[in-house]
C-alpha positions as CSV (number, residue, x, y, z in Angstrom):
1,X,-16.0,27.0,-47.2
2,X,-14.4,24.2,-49.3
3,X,-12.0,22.0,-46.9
4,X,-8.7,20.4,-48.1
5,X,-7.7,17.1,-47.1
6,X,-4.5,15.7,-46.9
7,X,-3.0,13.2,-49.5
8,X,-2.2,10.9,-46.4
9,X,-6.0,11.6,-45.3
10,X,-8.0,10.3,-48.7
11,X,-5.6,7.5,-48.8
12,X,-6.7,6.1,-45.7
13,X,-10.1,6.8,-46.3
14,X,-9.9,4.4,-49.5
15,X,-7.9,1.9,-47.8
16,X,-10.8,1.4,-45.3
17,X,-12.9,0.8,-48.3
18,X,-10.5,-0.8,-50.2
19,X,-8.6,-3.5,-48.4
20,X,-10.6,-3.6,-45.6
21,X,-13.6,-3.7,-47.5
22,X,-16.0,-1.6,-45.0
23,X,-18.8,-0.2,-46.7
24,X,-18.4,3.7,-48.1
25,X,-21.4,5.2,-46.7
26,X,-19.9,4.1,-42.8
27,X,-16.2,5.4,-43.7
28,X,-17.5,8.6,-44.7
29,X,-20.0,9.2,-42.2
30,X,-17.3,7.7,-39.6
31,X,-14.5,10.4,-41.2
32,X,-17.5,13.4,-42.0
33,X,-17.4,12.8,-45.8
34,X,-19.5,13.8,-47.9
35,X,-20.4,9.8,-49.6
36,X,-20.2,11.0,-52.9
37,X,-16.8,12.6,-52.6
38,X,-15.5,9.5,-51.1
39,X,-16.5,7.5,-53.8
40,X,-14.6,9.8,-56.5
41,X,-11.6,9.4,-53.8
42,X,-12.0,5.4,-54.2
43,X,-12.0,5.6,-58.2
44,X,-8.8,7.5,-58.4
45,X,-6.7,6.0,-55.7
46,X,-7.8,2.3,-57.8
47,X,-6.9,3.7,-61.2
48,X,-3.4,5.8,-60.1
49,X,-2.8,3.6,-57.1
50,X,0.3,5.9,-55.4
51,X,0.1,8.4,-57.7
52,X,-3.4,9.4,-56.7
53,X,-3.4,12.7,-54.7
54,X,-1.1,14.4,-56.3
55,X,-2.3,17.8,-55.9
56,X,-2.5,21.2,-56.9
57,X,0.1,22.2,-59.5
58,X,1.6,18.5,-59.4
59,X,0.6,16.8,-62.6
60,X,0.9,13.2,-62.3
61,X,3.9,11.8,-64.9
62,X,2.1,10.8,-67.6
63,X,0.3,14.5,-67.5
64,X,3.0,16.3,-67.5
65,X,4.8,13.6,-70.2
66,X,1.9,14.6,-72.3
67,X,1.8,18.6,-71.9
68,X,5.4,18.4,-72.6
69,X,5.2,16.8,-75.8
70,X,2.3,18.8,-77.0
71,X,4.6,22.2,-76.4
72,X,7.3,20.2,-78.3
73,X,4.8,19.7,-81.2
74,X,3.7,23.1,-81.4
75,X,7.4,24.6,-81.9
76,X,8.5,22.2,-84.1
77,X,5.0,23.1,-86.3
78,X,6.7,26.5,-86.0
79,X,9.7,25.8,-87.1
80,X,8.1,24.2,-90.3
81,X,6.3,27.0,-91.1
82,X,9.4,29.0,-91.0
83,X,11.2,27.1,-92.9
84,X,8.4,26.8,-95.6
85,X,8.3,30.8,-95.4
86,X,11.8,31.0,-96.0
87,X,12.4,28.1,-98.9
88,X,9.1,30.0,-100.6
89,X,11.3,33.4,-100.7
90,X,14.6,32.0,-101.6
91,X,13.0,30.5,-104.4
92,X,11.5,33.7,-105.3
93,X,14.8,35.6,-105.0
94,X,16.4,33.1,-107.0
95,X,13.7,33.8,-110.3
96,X,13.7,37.4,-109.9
97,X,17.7,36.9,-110.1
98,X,17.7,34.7,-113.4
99,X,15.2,36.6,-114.8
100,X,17.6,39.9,-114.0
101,X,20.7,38.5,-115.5
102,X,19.0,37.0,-118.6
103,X,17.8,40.6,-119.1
104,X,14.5,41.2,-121.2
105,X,16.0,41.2,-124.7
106,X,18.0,37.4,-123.9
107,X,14.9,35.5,-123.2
């Protein structure tokens, strides 16, 4: 069964390796790691520093920046296509009109 570890956990696991600069393969066997796992641990708490950790269903900010902006994106590439829809129609309406008042026999 796949175990959970607190955010307050890992980051004192990388801290060990980190700052006090004790070998991975002691920290995890010391803390019943798996090495490998403690090594991916290390590599994000050094790239996202506090915002490592974040958990399930808590995108870190630039994440959640990012999804937000695609969604944005995508309705304003809506909207244009509306809007192309509708300017296409008006402009047809508007020749079938001039073409209707004219009448056949003015052209």
């Amino acid at each position: 069964m796949k175990r959970k570890y607190s955010k307050e956990f890992k980051v004192s696991a990388c801290e060990l390796v980190v700052k006090d600069k004790l070998k991975p393969q002691i920290v995890a066997e010391k803390m019943g790691l798996n090495v490998v796992m403690l090594y991916r641990w290390v590599s994000e708490y050094q790239q996202n520093g506090d915002q490592a950790f974040m958990g399930t269903g808590h995108p870190a900010p630039a994440d959640a920046e990012l999804r937000k902006l695609k969604r944005e994106n995508e309705r304003l590439r809506q909207e244009n296509e509306i809007l192309k829809k509708q300017r296409h129609t008006l402009r047809n309406t508007r020749q079938k009109n001039s073409i209707c008042k004219k009448g056949p026999d003015r052209v």
